[in-house]
C-alpha positions as CSV (number, residue, x, y, z in Angstrom):
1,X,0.0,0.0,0.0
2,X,1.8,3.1,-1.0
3,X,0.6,6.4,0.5
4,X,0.4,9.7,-1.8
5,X,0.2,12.2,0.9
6,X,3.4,14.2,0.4
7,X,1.8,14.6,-3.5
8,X,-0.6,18.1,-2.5
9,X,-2.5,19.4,-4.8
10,X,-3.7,22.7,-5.0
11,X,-7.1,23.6,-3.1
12,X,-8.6,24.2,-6.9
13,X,-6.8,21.2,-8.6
14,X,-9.0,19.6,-5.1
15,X,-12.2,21.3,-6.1
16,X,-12.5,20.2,-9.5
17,X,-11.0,16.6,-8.8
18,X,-14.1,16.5,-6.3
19,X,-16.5,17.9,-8.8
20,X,-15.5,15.1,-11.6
21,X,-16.5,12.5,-9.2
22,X,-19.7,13.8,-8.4
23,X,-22.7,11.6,-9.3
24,X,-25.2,13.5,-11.0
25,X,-28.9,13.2,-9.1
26,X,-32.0,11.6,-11.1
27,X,-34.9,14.0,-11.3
28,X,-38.2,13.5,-9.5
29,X,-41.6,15.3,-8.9
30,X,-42.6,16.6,-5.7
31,X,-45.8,18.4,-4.7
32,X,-45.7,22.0,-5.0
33,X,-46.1,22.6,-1.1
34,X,-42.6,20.6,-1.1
35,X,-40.7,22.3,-3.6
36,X,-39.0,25.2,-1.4
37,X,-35.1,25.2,-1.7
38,X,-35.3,22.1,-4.1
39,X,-33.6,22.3,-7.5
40,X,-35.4,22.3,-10.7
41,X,-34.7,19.2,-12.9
42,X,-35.8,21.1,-16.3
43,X,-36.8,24.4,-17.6
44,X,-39.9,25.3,-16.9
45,X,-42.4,27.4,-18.8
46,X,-45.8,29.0,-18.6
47,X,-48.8,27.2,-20.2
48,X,-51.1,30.7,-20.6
49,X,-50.5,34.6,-20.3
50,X,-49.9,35.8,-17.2
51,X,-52.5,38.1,-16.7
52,X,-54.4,36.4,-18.9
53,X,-55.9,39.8,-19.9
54,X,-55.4,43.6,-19.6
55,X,-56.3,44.8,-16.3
56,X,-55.6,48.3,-13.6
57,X,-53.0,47.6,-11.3
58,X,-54.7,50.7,-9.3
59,X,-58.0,51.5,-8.1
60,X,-59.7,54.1,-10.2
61,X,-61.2,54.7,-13.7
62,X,-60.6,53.5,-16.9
63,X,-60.3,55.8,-19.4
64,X,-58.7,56.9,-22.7
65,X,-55.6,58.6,-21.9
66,X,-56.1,61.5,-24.7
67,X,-59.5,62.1,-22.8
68,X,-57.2,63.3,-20.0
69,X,-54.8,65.6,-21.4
70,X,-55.4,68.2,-20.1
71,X,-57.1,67.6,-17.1
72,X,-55.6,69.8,-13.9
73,X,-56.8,70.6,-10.6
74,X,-59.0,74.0,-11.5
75,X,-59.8,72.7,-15.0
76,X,-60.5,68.8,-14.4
77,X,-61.6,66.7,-17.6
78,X,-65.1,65.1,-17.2
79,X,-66.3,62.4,-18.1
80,X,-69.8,60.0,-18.2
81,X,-69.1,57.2,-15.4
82,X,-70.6,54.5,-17.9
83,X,-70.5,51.6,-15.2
84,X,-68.4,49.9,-12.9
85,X,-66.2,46.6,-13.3
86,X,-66.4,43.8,-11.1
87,X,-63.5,41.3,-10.4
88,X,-63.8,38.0,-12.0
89,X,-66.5,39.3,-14.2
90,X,-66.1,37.2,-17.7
91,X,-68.3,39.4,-20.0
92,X,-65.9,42.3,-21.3
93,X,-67.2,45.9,-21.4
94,X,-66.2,48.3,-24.1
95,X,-65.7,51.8,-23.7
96,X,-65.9,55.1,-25.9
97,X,-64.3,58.3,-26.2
98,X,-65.9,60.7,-23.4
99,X,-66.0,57.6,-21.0
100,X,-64.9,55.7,-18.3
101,X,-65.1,52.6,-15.7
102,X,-64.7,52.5,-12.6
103,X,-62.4,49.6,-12.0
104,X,-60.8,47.5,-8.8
105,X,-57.1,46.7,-8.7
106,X,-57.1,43.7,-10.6
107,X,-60.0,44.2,-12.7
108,X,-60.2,43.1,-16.7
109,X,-59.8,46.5,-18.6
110,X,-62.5,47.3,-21.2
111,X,-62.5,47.4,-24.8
112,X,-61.2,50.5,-25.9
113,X,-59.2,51.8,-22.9
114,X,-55.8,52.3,-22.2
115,X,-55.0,53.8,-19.0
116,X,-56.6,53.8,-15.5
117,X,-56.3,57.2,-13.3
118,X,-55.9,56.9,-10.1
119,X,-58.9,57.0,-7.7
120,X,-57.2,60.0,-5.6
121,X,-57.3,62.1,-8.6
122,X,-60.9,62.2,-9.2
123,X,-64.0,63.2,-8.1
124,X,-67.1,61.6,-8.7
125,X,-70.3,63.8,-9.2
126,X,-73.7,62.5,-9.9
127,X,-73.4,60.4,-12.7
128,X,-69.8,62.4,-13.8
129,X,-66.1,61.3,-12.9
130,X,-63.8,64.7,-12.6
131,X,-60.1,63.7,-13.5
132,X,-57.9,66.2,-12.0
133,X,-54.4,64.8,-13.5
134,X,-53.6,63.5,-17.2
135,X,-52.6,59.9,-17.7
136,X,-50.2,58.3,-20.4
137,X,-51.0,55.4,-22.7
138,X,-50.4,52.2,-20.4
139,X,-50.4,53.9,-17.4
140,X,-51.7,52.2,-14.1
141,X,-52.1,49.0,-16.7
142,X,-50.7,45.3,-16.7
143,X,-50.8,44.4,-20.4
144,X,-52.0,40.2,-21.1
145,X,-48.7,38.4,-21.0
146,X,-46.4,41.1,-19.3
147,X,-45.6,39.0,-16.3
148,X,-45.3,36.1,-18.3
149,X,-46.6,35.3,-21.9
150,X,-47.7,31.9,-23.0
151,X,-44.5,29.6,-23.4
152,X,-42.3,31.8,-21.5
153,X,-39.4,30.7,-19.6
154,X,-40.3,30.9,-16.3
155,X,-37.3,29.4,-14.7
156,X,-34.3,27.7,-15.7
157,X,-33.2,24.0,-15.2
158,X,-31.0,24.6,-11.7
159,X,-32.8,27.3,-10.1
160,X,-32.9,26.6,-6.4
161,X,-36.8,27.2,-6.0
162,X,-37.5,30.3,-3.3
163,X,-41.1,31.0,-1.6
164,X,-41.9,33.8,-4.2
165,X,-40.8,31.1,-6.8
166,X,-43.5,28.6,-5.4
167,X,-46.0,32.0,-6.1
168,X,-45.4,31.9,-9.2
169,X,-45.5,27.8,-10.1
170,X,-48.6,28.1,-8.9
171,X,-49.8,30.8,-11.5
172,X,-48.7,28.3,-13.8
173,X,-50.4,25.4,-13.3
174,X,-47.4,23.8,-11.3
175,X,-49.3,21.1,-8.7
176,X,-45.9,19.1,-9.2
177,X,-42.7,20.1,-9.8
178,X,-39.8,18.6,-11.5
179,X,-36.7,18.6,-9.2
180,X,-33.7,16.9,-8.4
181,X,-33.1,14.3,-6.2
182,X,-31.6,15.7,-2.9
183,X,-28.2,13.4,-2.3
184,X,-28.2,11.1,0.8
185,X,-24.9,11.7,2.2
186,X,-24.0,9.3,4.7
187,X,-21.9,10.6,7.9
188,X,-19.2,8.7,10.4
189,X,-16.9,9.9,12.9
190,X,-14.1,8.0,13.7
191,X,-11.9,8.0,17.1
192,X,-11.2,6.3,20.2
193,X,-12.2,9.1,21.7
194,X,-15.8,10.2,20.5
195,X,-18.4,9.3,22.6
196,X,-22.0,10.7,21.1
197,X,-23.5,13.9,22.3
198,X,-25.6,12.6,25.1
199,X,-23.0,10.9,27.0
200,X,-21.6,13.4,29.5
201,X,-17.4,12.7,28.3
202,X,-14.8,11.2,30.5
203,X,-11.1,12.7,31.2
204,X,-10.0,11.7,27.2
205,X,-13.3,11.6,25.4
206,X,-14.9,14.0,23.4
207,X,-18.4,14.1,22.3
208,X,-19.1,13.8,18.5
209,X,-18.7,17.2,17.1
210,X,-18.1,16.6,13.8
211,X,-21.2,14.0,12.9
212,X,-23.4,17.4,13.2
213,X,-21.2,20.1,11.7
214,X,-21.2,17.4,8.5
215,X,-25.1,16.8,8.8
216,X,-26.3,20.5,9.5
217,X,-23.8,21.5,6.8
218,X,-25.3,19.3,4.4
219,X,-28.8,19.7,5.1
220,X,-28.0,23.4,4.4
221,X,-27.0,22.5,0.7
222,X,-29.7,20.8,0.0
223,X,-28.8,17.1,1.0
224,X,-30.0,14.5,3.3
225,X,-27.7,13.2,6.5
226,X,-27.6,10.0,6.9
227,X,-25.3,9.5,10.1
228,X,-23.8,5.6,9.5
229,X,-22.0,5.4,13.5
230,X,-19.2,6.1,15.4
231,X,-16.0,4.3,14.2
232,X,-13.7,3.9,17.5
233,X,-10.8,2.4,15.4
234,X,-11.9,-1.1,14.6
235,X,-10.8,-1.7,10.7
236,X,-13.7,-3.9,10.2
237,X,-16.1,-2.2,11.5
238,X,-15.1,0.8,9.2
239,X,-15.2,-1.4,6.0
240,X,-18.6,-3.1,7.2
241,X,-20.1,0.6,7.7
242,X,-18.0,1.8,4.1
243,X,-19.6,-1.0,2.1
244,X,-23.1,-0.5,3.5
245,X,-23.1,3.2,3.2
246,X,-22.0,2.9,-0.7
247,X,-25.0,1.1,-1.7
248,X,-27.5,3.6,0.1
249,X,-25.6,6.7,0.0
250,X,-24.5,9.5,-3.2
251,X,-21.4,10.4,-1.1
252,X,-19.7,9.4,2.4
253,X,-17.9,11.9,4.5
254,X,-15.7,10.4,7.5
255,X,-14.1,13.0,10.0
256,X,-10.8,11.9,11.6
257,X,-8.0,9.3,11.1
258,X,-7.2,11.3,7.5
259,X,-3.8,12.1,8.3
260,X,-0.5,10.9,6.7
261,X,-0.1,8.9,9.2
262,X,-0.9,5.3,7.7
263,X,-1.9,3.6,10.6
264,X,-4.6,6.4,10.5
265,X,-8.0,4.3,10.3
266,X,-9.4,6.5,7.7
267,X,-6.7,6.5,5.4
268,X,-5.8,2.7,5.5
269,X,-9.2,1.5,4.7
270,X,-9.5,3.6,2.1
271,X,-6.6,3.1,0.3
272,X,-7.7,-0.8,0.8
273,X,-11.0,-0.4,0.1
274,X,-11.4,2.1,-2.5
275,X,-9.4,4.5,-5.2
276,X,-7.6,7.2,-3.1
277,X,-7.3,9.8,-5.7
278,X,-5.8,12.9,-3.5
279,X,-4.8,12.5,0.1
280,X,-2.9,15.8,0.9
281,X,-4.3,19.7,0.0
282,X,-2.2,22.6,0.1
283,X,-5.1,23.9,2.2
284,X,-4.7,25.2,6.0
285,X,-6.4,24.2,7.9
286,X,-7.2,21.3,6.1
287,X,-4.4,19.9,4.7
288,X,-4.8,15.8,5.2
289,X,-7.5,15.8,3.4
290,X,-8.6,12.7,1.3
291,X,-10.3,12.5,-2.2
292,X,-11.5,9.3,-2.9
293,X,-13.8,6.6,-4.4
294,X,-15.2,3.2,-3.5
295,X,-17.0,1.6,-6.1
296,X,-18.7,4.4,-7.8
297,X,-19.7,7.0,-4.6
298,X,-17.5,9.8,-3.8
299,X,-15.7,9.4,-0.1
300,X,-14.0,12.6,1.7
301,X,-11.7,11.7,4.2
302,X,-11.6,15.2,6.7
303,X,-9.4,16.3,9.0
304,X,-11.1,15.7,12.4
305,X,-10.7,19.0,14.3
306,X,-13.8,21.0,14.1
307,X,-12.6,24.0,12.5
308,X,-10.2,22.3,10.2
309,X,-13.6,19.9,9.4
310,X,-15.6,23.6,8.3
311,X,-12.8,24.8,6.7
312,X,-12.8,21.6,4.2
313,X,-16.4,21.4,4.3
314,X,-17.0,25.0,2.9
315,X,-14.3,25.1,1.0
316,X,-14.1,21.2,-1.1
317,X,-17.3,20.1,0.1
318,X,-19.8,22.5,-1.1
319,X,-18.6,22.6,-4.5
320,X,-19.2,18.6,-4.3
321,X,-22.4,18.8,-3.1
322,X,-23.5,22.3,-5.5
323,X,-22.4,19.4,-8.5
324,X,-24.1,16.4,-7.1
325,X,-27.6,18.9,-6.5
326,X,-27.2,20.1,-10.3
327,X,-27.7,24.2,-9.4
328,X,-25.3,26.9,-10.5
329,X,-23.3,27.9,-7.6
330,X,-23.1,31.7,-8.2
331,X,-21.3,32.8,-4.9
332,X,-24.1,34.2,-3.6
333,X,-22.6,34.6,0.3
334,X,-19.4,36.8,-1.4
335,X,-18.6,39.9,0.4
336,X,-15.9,42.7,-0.2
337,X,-14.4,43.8,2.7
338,X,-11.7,45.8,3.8
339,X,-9.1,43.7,5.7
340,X,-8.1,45.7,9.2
341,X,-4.8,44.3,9.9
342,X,-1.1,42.7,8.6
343,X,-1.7,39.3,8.3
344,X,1.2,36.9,7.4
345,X,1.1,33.5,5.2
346,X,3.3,30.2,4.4
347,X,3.8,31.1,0.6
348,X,3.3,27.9,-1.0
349,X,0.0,26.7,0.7
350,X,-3.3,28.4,0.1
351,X,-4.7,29.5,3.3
352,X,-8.3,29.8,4.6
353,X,-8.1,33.0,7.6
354,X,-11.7,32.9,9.7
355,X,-12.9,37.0,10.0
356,X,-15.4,38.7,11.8
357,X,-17.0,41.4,10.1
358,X,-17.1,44.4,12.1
359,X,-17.8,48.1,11.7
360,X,-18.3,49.2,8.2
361,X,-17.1,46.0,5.7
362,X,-14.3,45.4,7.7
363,X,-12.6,41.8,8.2
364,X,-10.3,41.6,11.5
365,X,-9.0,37.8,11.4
366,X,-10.2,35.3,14.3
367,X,-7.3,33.2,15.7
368,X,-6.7,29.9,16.8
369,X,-6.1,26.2,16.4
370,X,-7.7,23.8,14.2
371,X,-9.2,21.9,17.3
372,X,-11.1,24.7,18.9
373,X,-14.6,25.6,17.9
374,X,-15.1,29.1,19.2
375,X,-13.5,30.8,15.9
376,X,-16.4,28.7,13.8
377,X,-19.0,30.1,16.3
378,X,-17.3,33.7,16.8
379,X,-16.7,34.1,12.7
380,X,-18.5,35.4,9.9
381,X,-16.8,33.3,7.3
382,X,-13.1,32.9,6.0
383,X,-10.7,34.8,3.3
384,X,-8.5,33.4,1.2
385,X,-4.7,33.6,0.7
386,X,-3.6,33.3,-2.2
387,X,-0.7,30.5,-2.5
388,X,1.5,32.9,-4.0
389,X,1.3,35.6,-0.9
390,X,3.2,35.8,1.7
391,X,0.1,37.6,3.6
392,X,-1.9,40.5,3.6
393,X,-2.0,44.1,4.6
394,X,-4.2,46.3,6.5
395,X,-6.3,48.4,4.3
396,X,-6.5,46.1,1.2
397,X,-9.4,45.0,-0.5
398,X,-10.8,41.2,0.5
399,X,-14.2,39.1,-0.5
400,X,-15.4,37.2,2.5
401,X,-16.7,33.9,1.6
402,X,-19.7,33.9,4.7
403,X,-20.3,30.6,6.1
């Protein structure tokens, strides 16, 4: 068995290494009331105009605009009030020159109109609408088809599919909606050490951290946890929970025993087991990190102190997962900032800083060692550092990648 470790590759050599290994997810329908944050399998398009006629976006009259030309306060324009328009009503009215509607918000215009004024700027006397204020052609009006004409695009195969999104399904006819399978991604913590989260720990145990940084992670790009157990380095308990977890999971995440240490649990089943494809990023914290396959599902090997486990899950992981779920990842959670203090950096190694964001956009860096979980909790997100730097200086321009 020969070990690759001291071969690191580059965080983005890691990133699309982890990317071309990512099973793609088969569609499937899910009811409309279940669609929020899931990812749409296929383009989807409208099957009528949206309105499906002209109607006032305002309360008021209907009118022709040139009847209103005009019209001021002291000289209003007056017209015959020739009916009013309910909502919902199918028969359509038709209007002529000298005329108007009342009309609701909503409400189908009539033949011949083009504008609605606004209530506020009329009177009504007797049988007679004053209109103290002119109106242009379209104004106050929602032309058939401007939100969205039969056959439109709607939205895009890869959308991830908001509340207002679900509004507008809806409008279309969408009782079912074509998404993507969410991926199962199984979870297992390995250790002597880790006792689970219930069990008050003895004087050398910790409790098991990392099984729900990797599951709430997860479950916040769009996958499903599945947490396989507790490894407390027993070889074949790791292979029995490895080969189980390939067959009902899209991709298997172990925390701990990745290091370049061989005898390291993590590592030496996988380099039995499966393909080990990278073990080694020039990533900090972060840098044991494992790439790897058994039979066709994806397996990360991650460093097993908490922090070092976020860095690698924000910064390999998501790009993973974003692949497996089939969406765009447009960096969404990018901020500039500007970075308060000197900062110095192993040139060589791309390294992830955790920052606070304080005052106006600024970035003051959060301290401390891979094991400790207080700079996750305490920190806004990280910033990178370029391999090529030897650090950074106050006052210069940085994007924050929020967690």
């Amino acid at each position: 068995m020969k070990s690759s470790f001291l071969s690191l590759i580059r965080v983005d050599e890691a990133v699309d290494l982890a990317k071309s290994i990512a099973p793609a997810m088969p569609p499937e329908r899910v009811l409309l009331d279940d669609a929020l944050g899931r990812v749409l399998s296929e383009d989807v398009r409208s099957d009528i105009d949206i309105p499906g006629f002209d109607r006032s976006w305002k309360d008021g009259y209907a009118v022709f605009a040139a009847d209103t030309t005009n019209a001021t306060d002291s000289i209003p324009s007056m017209l015959k009030l020739k009916g009013r328009i309910d909502m919902g009503a199918g028969e359509k009215m038709s209007l002529s020159r000298g005329e108007c509607f009342n009309i609701p918000t909503g409400g189908q215009m009539p033949d011949g109109a083009d504008a609605v004024v606004m209530v506020e700027y009329t009177d009504e006397v007797g049988g007679d609408v004053l209109v103290k204020r002119p109106v242009a052609v379209g104004e106050n009006v929602v032309k058939k088809g401007e939100d969205f004409p039969e056959g439109g695009l709607v939205f895009g195969r890869g959308e991830v599919l908001s509340a207002s999104d679900l509004g507008a399904l809806a409008a279309i006819g969408y009782y079912e909606v074509p998404v993507m399978k969410k991926p199962v991604v199984g979870i297992i913590s390995t250790g002597i050490e880790i006792v689970p989260v219930d069990k008050k720990p003895k004087v050398g145990e910790v409790r098991d951290v990392n099984s729900y940084l990797c599951s709430a992670f997860v479950r916040k790009q769009g996958g499903i946890p599945l947490h396989l157990g507790i490894v407390r380095d027993n070889e074949e308990e790791m292979i029995s929970l490895i080969r189980s977890g390939v067959d009902k999971c899209d991709l298997i995440l172990i925390s701990g025993g990745s290091s370049k240490d061989i005898r390291d649990i993590t590592a030496r089943v996988l380099y039995t087991e499966g393909e080990v494809l990278a073990h080694g990023v020039m990533l900090a914290p972060g840098k044991p990190t494992i790439i790897a396959k058994v039979k066709d599902t994806p397996v990360i090997g991650i460093p097993g102190h908490p922090a070092a486990t976020y860095m690698v899950l924000s910064v390999i992981v998501r790009h993973l997962l974003v692949a497996m779920a089939g969406f765009s990842d447009t960096m969404k959670s990018v901020r500039k900032a500007r970075f308060v203090t000197n900062i110095s950096s192993e040139k060589g190694r791309e390294e992830y800083v955790r920052i606070k964001l304080v005052a106006e956009n600024e970035a003051m860096p959060l301290f401390g060692k891979s094991g400790l979980l207080n700079t996750i909790v305490e920190s806004d997100g990280v910033i990178k550092i370029p391999a090529g730097r030897e650090g950074l200086e106050a006052g210069e321009e940085v994007e924050v990648f929020l967690w």
